[in-house]
Phi, psi and omega in degrees: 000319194284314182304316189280337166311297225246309178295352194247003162256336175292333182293323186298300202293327191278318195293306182304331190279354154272326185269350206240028183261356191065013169211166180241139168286163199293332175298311219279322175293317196308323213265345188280299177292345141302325162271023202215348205018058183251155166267154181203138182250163168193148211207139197245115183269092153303094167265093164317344161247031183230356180060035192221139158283078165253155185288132179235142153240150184209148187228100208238158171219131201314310209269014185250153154240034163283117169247136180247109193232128177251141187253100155333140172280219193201143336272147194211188166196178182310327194282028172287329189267008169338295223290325171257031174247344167253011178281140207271342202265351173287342183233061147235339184263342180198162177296175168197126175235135156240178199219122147311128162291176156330126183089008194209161205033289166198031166226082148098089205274114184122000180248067188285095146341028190354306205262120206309299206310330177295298212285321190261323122000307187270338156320285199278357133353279212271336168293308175336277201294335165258036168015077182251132198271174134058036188306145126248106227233099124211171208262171152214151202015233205318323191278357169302282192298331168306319167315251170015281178309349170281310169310301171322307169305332227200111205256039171237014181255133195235021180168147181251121174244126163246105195266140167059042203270167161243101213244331177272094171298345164272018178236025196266142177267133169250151200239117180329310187286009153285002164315294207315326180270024181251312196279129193278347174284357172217011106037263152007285217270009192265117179317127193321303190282002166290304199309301180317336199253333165309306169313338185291281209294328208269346166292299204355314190274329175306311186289330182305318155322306164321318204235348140352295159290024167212049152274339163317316175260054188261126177244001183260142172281193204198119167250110201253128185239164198175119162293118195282013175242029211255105187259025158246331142288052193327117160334322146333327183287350166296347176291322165325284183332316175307300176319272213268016183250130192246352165239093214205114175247096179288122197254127143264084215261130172270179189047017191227153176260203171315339233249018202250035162283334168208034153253355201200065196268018166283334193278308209267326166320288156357297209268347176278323174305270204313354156265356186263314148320293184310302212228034163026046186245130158217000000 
């Protein structure tokens, strides 16, 4: 029994840690987007002294100097933004990159960065080294308030878009199954981007705290959309929003949950042209 026990949990762990990471390899994006016929680069940024690889994809047109940098939740990877890196009228109007954050995808995956202020750091990095000009940074849940926090770093971010964020650390949710990636007797058995993203999640409202008191000095505008059905992120976080943002547009998508950055990505195009308008970069 014990022997049928211990094989049928090894299975559960192997199948997940294949199937269940949330990302594509640089063959399998090359070969999506190819058959889609858009072009695509994907680019490896190195900070040596955090010892991280990180993966950027990017999808560019000569005549714009618009940039669009999309930030993943957890667990997730750049390949989340599919849907808008193959949208045509967003990349006739701007360059658009999206990146694994740390720990996630293919940028040293299984390495996790808890700390947003460390994350947003390794963002504007990576704005640096591909010397990107006219940011525009957006997130979604976890990568919302990091957007934001990239504005703080980095004086090439001229907007912020943030979906669903979880942006209120006394409204930060804590979500039971991350015991499982806290407790080392099921650890193990929890597929790697889960575990990054239970550690993310088990910090989150701390980090969130940390940092709080230099929201002020976000000087860009900023936009927070948020599904008013929203059970995994509470809606409430937009009043945060309200507060502590002195350029600040609240989106209310009704009837929609956590999911509609990239399940209801019609919600969200729109509201990226019209940040793009707002802050006249083409």
């Amino acid at each position: 029994m014990r022997k049928l026990l211990f094989y049928c949990l090894a299975c559960v762990c192997l199948s997940s840690c294949t199937v269940l990471q949330w990302r594509s390899s640089d063959t399998e994006i090359y070969s999506a987007f190819a058959k889609a016929s858009i072009p695509t680069a994907i680019a490896y940024v190195t900070i040596d002294s955090l010892d991280l690889n990180v993966r950027i994809q990017s999808v560019s047109q000569e005549k714009s100097t618009a940039n669009l940098l999309f930030l993943h939740g957890s667990p997730s990877s750049l390949s989340a933004w599919n849907g808008y890196l193959k949208d045509s009228t967003l990349h006739s109007r701007g360059n658009m990159h999206a990146m694994d954050r740390p720990g996630y995808g293919y940028s040293n995956f299984g390495d996790e960065i808890t700390s947003i202020d460390l994350q947003a750091k390794v963002v504007s990095h990576v704005i640096e080294e591909l010397k990107l000009e006219n940011v525009i940074v957006i997130g979604s849940s976890y990568g919302g308030p990091l957007a934001a926090r990239v504005a703080v770093e980095n004086e090439n971010v001229k907007g912020v878009i943030m979906i669903s964020p979880a942006i209120d650390p006394q409204n930060e949710q804590r979500i039971w199954q991350s015991s499982f990636t806290q407790f080392w007797l099921t650890r193990w058995l929890v597929p790697t981007g889960y575990r990054v993203a239970g550690d993310e999640k088990t910090t989150h409202a701390q980090e969130l705290a940390s940092i709080e008191k230099d929201w002020p000095k976000v000087n860009v505008p900023v936009m927070h959309i948020h599904g008013d059905k929203d059970d995994l992120v509470p809606y409430i976080n937009v009043e945060y929003s309200a507060r502590v943002f002195s350029d600040i547009t609240i989106i209310t998508t009704p009837d929609t949950g956590h999911e509609i950055a990239w399940a209801k990505p019609h919600l969200i195009k729109p509201h990226i042209l019209e940040m793009m308008e707002k802050i006249a970069v083409e």
